[in-house]
HTML snippet that shows the backbone in 3Dmol.js (N, CA, C, O; Angstrom):
<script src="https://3Dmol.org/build/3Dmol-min.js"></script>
<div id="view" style="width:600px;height:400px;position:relative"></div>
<script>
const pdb = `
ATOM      1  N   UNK A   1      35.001  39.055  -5.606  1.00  0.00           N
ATOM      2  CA  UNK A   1      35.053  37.819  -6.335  1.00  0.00           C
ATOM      3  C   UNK A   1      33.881  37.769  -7.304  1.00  0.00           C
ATOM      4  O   UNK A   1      32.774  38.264  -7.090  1.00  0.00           O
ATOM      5  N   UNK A   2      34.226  37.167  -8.304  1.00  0.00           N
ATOM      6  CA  UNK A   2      32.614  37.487  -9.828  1.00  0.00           C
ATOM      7  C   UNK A   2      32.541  36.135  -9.612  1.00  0.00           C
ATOM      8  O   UNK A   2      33.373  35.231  -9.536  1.00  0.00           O
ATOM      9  N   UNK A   3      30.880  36.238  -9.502  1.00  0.00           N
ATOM     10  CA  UNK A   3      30.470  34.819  -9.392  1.00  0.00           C
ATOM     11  C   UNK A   3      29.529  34.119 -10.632  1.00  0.00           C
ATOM     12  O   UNK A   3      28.622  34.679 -11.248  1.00  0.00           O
ATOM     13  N   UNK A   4      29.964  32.891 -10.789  1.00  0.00           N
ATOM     14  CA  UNK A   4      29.835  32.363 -12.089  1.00  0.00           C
ATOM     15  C   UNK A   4      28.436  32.079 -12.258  1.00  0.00           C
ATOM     16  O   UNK A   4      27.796  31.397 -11.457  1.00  0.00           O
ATOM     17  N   UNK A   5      27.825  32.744 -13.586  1.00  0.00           N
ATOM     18  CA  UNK A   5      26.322  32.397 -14.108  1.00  0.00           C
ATOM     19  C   UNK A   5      25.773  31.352 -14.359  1.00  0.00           C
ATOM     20  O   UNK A   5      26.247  30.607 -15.217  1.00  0.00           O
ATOM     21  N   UNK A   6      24.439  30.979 -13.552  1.00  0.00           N
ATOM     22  CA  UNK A   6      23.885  29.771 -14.005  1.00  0.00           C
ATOM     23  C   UNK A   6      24.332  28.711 -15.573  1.00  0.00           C
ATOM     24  O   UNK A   6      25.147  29.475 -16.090  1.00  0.00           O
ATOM     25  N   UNK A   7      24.294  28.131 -16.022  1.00  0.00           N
ATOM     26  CA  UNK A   7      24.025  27.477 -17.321  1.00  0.00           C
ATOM     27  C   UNK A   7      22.963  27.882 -17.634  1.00  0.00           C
ATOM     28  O   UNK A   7      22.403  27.932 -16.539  1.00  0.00           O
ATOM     29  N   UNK A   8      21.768  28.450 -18.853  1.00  0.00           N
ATOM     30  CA  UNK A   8      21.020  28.416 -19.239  1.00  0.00           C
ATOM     31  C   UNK A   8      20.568  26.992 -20.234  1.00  0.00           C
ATOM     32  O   UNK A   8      21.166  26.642 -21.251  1.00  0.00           O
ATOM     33  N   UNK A   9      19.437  26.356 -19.666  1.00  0.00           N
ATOM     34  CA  UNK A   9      18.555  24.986 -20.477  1.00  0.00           C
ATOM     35  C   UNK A   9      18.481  25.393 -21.790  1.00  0.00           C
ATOM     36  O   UNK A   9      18.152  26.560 -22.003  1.00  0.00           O
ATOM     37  N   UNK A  10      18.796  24.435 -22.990  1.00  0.00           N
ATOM     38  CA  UNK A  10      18.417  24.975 -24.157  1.00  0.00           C
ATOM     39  C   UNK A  10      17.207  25.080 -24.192  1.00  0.00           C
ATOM     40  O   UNK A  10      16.483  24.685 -23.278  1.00  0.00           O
ATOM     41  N   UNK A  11      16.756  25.678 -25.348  1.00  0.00           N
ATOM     42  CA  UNK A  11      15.279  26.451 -25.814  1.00  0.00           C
ATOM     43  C   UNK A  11      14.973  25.114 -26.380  1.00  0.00           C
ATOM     44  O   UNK A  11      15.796  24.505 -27.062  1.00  0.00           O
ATOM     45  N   UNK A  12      13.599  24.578 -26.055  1.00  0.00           N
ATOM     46  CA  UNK A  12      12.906  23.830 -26.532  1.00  0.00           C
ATOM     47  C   UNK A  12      11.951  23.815 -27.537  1.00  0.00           C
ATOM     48  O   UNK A  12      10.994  24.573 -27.376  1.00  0.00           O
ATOM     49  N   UNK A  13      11.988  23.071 -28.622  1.00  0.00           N
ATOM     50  CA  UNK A  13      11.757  23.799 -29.866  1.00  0.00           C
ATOM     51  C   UNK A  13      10.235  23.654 -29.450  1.00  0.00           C
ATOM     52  O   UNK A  13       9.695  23.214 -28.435  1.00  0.00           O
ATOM     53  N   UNK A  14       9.677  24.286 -30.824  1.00  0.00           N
ATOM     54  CA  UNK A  14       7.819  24.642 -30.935  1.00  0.00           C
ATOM     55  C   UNK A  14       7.382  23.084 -31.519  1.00  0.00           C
ATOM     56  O   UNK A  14       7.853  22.304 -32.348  1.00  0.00           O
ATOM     57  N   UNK A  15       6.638  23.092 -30.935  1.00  0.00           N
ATOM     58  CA  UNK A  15       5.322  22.436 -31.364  1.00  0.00           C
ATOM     59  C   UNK A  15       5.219  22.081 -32.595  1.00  0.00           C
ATOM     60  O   UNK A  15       5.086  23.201 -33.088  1.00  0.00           O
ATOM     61  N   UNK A  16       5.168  21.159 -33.722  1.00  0.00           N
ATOM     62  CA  UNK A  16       4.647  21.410 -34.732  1.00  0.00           C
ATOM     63  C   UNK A  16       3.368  20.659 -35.130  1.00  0.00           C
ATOM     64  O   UNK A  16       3.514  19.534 -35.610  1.00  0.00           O
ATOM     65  N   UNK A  17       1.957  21.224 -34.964  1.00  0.00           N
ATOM     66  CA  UNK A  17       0.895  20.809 -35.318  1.00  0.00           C
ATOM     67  C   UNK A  17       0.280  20.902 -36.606  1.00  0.00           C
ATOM     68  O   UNK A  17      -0.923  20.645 -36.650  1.00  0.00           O
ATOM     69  N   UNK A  18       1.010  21.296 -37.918  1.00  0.00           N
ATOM     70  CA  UNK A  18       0.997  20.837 -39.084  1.00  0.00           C
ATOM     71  C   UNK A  18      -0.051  19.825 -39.755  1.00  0.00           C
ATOM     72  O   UNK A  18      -1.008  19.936 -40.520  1.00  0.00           O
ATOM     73  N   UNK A  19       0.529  18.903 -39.166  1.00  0.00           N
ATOM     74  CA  UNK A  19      -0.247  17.637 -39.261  1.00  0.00           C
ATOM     75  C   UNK A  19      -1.261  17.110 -38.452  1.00  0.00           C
ATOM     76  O   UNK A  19      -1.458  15.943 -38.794  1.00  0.00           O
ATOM     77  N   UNK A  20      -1.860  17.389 -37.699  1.00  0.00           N
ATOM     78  CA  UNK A  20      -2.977  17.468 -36.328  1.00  0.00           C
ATOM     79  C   UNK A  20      -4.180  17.367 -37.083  1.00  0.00           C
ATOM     80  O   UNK A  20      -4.551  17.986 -38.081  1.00  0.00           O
ATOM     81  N   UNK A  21      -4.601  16.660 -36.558  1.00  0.00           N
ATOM     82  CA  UNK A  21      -6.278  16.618 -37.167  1.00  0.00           C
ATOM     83  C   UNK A  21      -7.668  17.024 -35.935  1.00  0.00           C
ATOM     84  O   UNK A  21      -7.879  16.354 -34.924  1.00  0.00           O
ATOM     85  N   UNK A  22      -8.377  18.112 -36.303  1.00  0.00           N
ATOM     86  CA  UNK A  22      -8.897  18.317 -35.177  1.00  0.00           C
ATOM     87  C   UNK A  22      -9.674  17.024 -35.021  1.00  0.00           C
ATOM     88  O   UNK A  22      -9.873  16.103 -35.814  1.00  0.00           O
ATOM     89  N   UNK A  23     -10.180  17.289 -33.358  1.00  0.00           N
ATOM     90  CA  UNK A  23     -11.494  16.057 -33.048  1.00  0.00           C
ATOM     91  C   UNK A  23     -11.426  14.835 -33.454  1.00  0.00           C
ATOM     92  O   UNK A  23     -12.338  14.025 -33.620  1.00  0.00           O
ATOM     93  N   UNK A  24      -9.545  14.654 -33.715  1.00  0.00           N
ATOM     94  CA  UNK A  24      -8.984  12.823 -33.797  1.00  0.00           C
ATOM     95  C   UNK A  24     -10.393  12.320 -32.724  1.00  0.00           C
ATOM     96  O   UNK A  24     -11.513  12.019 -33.138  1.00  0.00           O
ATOM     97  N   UNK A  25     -10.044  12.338 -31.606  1.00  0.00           N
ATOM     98  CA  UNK A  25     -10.470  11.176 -30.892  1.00  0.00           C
ATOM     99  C   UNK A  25     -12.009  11.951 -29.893  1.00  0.00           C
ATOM    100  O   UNK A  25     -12.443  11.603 -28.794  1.00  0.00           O
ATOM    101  N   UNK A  26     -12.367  12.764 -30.573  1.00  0.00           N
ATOM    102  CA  UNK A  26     -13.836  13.490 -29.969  1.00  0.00           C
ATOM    103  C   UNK A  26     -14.812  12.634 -30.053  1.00  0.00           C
ATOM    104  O   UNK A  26     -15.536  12.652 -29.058  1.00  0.00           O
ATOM    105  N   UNK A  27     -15.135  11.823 -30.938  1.00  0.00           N
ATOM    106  CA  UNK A  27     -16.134  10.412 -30.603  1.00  0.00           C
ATOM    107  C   UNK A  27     -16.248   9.658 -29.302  1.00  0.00           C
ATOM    108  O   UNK A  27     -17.253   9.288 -28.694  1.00  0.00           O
ATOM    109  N   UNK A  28     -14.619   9.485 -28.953  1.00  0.00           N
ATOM    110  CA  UNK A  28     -15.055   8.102 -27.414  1.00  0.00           C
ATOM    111  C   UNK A  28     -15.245   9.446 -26.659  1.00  0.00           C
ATOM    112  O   UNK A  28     -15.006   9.004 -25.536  1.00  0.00           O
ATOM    113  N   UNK A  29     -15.500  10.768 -26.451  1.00  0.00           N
ATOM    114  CA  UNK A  29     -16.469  11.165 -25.663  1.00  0.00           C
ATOM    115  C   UNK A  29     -17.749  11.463 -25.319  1.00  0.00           C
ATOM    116  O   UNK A  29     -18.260  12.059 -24.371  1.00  0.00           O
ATOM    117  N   UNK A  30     -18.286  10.749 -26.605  1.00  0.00           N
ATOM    118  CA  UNK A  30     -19.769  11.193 -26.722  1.00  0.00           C
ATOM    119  C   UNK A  30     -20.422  10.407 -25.425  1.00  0.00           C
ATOM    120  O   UNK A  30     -19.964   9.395 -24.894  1.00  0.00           O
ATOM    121  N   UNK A  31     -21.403  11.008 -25.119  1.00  0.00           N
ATOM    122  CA  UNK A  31     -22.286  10.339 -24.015  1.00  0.00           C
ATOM    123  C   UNK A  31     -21.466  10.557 -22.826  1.00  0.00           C
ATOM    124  O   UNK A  31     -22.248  10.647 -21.881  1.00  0.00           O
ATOM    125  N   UNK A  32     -20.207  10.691 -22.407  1.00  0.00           N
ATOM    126  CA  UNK A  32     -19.531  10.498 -21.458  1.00  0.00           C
ATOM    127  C   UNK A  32     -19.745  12.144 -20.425  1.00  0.00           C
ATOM    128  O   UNK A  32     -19.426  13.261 -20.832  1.00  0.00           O
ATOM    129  N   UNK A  33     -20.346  11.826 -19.092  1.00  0.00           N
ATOM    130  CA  UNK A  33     -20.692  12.918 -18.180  1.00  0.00           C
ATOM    131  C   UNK A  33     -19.644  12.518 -16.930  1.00  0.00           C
ATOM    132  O   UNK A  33     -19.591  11.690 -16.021  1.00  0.00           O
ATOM    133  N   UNK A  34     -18.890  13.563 -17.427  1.00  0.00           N
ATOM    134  CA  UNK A  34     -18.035  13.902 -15.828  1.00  0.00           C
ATOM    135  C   UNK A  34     -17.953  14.812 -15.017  1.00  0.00           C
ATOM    136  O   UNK A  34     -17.389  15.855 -15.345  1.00  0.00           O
ATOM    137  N   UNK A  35     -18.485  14.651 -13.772  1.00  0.00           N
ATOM    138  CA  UNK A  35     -18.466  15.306 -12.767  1.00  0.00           C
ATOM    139  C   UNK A  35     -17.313  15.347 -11.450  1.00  0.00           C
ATOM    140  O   UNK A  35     -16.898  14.367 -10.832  1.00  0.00           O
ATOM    141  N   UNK A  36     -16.966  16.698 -11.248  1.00  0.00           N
ATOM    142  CA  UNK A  36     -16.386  16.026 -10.356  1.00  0.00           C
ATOM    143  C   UNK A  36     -16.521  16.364  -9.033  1.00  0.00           C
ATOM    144  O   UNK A  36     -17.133  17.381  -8.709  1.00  0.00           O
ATOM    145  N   UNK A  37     -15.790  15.286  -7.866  1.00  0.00           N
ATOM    146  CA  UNK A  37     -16.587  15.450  -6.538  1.00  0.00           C
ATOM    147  C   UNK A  37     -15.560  16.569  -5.598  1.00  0.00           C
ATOM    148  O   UNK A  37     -14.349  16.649  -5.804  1.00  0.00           O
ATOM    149  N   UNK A  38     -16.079  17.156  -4.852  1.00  0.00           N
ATOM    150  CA  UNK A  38     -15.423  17.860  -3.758  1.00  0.00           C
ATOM    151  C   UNK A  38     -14.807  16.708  -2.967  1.00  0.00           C
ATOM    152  O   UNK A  38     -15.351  15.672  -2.585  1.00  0.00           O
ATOM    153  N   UNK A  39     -13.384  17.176  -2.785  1.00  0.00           N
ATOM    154  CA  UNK A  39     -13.231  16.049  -1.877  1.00  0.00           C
ATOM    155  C   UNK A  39     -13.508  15.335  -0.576  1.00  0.00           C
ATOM    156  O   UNK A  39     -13.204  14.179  -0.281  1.00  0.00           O
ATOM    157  N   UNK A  40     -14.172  16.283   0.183  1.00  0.00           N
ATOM    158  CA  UNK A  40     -14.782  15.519   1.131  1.00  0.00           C
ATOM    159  C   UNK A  40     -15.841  14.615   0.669  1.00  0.00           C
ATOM    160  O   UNK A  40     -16.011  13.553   1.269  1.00  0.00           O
ATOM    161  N   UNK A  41     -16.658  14.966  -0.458  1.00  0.00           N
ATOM    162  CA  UNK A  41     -17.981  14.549  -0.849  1.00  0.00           C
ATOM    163  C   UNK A  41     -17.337  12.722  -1.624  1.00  0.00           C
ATOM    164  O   UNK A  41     -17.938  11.648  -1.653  1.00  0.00           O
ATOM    165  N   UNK A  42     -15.988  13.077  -2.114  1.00  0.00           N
ATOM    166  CA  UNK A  42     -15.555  11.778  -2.680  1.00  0.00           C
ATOM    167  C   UNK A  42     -15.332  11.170  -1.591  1.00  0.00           C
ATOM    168  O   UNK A  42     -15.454   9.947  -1.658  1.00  0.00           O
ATOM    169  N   UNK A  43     -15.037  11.616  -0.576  1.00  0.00           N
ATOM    170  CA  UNK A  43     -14.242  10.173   0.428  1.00  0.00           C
ATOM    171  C   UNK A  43     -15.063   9.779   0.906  1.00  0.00           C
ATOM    172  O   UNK A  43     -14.665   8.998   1.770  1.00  0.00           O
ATOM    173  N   UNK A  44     -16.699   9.874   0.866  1.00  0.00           N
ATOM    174  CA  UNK A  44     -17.628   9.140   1.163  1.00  0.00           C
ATOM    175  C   UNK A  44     -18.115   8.070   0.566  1.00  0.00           C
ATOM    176  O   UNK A  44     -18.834   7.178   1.014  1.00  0.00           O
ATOM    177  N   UNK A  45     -17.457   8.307  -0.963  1.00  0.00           N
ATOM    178  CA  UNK A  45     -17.791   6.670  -1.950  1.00  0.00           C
ATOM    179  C   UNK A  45     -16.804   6.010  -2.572  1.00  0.00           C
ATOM    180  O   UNK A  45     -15.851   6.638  -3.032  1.00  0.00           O
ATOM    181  N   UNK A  46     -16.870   4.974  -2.652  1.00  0.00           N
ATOM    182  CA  UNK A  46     -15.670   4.156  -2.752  1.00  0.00           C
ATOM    183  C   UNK A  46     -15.397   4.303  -4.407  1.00  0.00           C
ATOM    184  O   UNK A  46     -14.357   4.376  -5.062  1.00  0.00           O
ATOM    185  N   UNK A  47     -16.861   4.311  -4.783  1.00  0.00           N
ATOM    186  CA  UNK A  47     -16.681   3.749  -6.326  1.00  0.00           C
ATOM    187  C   UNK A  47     -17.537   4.566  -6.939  1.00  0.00           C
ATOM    188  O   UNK A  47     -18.073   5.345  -6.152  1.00  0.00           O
ATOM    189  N   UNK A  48     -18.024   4.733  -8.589  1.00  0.00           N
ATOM    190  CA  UNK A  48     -19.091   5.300  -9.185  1.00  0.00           C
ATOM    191  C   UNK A  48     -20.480   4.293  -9.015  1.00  0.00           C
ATOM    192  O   UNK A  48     -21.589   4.734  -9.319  1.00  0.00           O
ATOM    193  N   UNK A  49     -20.357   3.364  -8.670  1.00  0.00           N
ATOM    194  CA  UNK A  49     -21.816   2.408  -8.540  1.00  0.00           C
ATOM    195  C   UNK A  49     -22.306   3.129  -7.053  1.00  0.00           C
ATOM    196  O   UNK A  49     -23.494   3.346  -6.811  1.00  0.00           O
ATOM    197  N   UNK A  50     -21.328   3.421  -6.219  1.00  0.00           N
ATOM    198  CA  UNK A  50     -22.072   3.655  -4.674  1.00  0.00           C
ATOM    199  C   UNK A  50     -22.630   5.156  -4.984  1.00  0.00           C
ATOM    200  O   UNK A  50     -23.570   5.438  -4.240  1.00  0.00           O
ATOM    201  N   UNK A  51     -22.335   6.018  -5.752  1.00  0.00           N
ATOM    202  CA  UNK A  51     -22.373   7.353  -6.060  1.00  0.00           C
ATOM    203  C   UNK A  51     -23.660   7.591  -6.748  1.00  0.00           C
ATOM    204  O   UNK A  51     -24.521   8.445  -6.535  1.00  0.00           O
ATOM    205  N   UNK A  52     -23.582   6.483  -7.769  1.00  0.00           N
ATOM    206  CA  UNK A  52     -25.006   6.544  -8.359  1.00  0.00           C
ATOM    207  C   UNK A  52     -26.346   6.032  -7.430  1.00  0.00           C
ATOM    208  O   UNK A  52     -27.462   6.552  -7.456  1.00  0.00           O
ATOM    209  N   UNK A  53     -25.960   4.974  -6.680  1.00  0.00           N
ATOM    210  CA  UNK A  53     -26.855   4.415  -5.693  1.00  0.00           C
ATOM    211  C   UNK A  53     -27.601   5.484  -5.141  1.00  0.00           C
ATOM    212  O   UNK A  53     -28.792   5.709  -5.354  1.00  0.00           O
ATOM    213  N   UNK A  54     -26.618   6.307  -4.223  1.00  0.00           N
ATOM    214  CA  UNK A  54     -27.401   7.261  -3.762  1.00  0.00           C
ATOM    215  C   UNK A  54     -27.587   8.219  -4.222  1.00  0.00           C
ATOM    216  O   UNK A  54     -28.009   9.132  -3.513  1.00  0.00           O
ATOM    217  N   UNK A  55     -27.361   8.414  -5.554  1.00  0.00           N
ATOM    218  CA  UNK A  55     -28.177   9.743  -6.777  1.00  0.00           C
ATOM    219  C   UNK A  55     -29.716   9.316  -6.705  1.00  0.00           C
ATOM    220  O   UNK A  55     -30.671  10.072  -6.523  1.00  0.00           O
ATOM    221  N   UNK A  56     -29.745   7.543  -6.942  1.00  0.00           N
ATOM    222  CA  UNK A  56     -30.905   7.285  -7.312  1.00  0.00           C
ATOM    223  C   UNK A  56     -31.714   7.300  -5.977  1.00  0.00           C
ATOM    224  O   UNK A  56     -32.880   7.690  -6.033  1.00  0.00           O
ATOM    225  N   UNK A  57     -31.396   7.063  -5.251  1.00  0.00           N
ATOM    226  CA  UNK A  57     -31.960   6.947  -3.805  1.00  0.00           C
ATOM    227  C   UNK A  57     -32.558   8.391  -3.388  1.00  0.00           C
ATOM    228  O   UNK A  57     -33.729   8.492  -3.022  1.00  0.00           O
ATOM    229  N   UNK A  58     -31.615   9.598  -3.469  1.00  0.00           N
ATOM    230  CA  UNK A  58     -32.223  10.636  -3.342  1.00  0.00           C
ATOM    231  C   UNK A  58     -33.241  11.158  -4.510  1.00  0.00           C
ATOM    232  O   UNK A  58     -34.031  11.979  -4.044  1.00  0.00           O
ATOM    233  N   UNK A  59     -33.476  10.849  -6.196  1.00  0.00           N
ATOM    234  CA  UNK A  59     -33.899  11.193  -6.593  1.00  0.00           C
ATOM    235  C   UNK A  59     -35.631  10.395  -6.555  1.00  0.00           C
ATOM    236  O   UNK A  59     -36.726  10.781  -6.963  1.00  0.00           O
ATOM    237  N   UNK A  60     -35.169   9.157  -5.861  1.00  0.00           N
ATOM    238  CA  UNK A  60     -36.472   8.392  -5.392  1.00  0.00           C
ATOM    239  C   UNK A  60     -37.306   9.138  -4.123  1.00  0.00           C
ATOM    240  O   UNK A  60     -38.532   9.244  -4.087  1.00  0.00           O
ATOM    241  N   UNK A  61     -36.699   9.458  -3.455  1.00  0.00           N
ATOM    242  CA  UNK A  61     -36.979  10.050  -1.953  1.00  0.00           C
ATOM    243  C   UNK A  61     -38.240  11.295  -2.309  1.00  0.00           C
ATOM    244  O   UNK A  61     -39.428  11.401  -2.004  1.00  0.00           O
ATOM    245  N   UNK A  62     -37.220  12.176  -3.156  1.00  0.00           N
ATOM    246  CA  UNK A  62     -37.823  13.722  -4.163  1.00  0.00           C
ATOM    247  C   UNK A  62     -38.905  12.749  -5.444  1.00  0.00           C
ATOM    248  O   UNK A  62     -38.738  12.916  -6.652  1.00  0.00           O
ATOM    249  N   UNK A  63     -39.175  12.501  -5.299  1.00  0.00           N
ATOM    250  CA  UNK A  63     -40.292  11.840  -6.152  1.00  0.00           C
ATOM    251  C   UNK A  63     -41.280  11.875  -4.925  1.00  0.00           C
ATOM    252  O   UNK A  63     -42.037  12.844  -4.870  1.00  0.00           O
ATOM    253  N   UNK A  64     -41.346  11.014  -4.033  1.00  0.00           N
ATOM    254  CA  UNK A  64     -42.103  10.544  -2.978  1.00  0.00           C
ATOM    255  C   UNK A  64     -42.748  11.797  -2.568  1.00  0.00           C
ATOM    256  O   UNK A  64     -43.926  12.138  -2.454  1.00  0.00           O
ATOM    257  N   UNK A  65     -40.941  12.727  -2.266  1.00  0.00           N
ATOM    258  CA  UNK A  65     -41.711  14.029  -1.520  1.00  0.00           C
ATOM    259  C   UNK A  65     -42.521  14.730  -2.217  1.00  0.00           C
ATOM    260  O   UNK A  65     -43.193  15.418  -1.448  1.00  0.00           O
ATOM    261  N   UNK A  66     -42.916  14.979  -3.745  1.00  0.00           N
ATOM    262  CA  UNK A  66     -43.359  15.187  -4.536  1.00  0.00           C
ATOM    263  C   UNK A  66     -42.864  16.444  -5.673  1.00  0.00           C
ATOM    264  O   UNK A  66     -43.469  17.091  -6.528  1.00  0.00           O
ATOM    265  N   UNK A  67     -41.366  16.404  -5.160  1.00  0.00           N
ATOM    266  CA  UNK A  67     -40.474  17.527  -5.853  1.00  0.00           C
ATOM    267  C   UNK A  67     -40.415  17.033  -7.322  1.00  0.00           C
ATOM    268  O   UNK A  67     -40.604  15.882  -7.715  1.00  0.00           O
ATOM    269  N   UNK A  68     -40.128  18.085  -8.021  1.00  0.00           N
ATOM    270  CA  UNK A  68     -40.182  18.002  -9.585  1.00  0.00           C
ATOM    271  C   UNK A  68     -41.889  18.188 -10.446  1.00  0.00           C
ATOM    272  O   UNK A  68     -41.972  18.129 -11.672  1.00  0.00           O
TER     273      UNK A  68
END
`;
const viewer = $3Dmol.createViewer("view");
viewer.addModel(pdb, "pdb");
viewer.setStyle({}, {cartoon: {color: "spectrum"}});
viewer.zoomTo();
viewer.render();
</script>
């Protein structure tokens, strides 16, 4: 018995970036630092304020200890 061939999806055309302007919207990233967390290390903070809390907390601590 010959068994009948998939349908093939049409070909989806290209891209046309013609008109593209580089670094449209590269400004609203200036200043902007993203890091990102391991996930165990995220499920310890709820939010970016608790994250920074204890950035600053440890970088207070290393002051004290007299690191840097």
């Amino acid at each position: 018995m010959k068994m009948n061939k998939p349908a093939r999806k049409p070909k989806a055309k290209p891209y046309n970036f013609s008109k593209g302007v580089r670094g449209k919207y590269a400004d609203r990233y200036t200043g902007s630092n993203v890091v990102v967390l391991a996930p165990d290390v995220a499920a310890s903070f709820h939010d970016s304020k608790s994250v920074n809390d204890a950035l600053r907390a440890v970088q207070h601590l290393a002051k004290l200890a007299g690191a840097r």
